[in-house]
C-alpha positions in Angstrom: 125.8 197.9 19.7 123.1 201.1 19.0 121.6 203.1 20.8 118.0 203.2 21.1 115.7 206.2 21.1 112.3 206.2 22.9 110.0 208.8 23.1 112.7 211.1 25.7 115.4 210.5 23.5 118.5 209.0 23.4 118.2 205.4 26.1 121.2 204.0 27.7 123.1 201.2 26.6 121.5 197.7 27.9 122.9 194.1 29.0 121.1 193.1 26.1 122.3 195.2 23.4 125.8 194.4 24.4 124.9 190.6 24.8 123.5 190.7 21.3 127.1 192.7 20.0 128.8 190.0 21.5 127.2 186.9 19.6 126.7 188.5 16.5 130.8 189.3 16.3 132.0 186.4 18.5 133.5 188.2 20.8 133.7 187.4 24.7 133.1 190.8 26.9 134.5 190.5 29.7 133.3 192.1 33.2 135.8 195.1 32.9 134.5 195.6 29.7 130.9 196.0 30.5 131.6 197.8 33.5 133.5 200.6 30.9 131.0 200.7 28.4 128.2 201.1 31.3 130.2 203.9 32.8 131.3 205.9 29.2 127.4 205.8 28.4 126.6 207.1 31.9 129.1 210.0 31.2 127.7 210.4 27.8 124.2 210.9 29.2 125.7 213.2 32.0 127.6 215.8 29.2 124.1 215.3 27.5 121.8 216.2 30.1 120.4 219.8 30.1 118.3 221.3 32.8 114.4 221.7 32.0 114.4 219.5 29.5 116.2 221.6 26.6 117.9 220.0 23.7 121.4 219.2 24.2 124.2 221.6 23.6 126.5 220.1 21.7 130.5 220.0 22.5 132.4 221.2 19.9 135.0 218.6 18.7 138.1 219.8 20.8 135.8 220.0 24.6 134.2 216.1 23.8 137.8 214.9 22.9 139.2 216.5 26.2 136.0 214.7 27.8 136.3 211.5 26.3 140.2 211.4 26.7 139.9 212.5 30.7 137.2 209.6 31.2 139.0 206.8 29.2 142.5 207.7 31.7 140.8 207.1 34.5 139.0 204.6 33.2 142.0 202.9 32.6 143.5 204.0 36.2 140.5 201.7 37.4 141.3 199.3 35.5 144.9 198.9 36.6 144.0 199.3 40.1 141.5 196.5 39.9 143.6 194.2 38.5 146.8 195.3 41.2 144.0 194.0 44.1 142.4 190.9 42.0 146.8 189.8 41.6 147.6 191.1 45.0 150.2 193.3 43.8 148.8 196.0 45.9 149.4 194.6 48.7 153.4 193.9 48.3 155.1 196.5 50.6 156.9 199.6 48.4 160.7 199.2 49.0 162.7 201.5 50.9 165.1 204.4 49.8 167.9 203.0 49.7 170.8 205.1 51.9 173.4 207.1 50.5 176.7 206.9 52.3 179.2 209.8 51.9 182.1 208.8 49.9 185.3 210.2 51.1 188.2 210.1 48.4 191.8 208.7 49.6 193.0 212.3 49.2 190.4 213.8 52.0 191.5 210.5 54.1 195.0 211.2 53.8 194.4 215.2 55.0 
């Protein structure tokens, strides 16, 4: 996959390019997957985008990892909650605490 520049720079990722990743390396993408790669470019073009048309200020290395890392969590987060409500795990009821009975030594008893 590349990314394509047209005369306003930098273009998003299309079905296309990622349809043509996918034959040329024989590799199936699956729905989550396009969904991710559709949402990391739509945060790359939001960090990117610059009022009035300016050129991009670019992160330095530490603020794009913190980005990239934050948006790949909760990226991940959706994932796992997806796949709780396609396997109806999130649904199952959360079990309750169990009770804690006093425990009274044979000595106390005997008193």
């Amino acid at each position: 996959m590349g990314r394509h520049f047209g005369p306003k720079g930098a273009e998003p990722i299309s079905y296309q390019d990622m349809l043509a990743w996918s034959q040329i390396t024989d590799r199936k993408l699956t729905a989550f997957d396009i969904a991710s790669i559709r949402r990391l470019d739509g945060r790359y073009f939001y960090v990117m985008r610059t009022p009035n048309g300016a050129a991009p200020q670019f992160l330095d290395d530490a603020a794009m990892e913190k980005q990239v890392a934050s948006a790949f969590r909760a990226m991940i987060a959706r994932g796992k909650e997806q796949k709780k409500k396609e396997t109806g795990l999130a649904e199952l009821p959360k079990p309750k605490p169990i009770a804690t009975v006093p425990v009274i030594s044979r000595m106390a008893a005997k008193k």
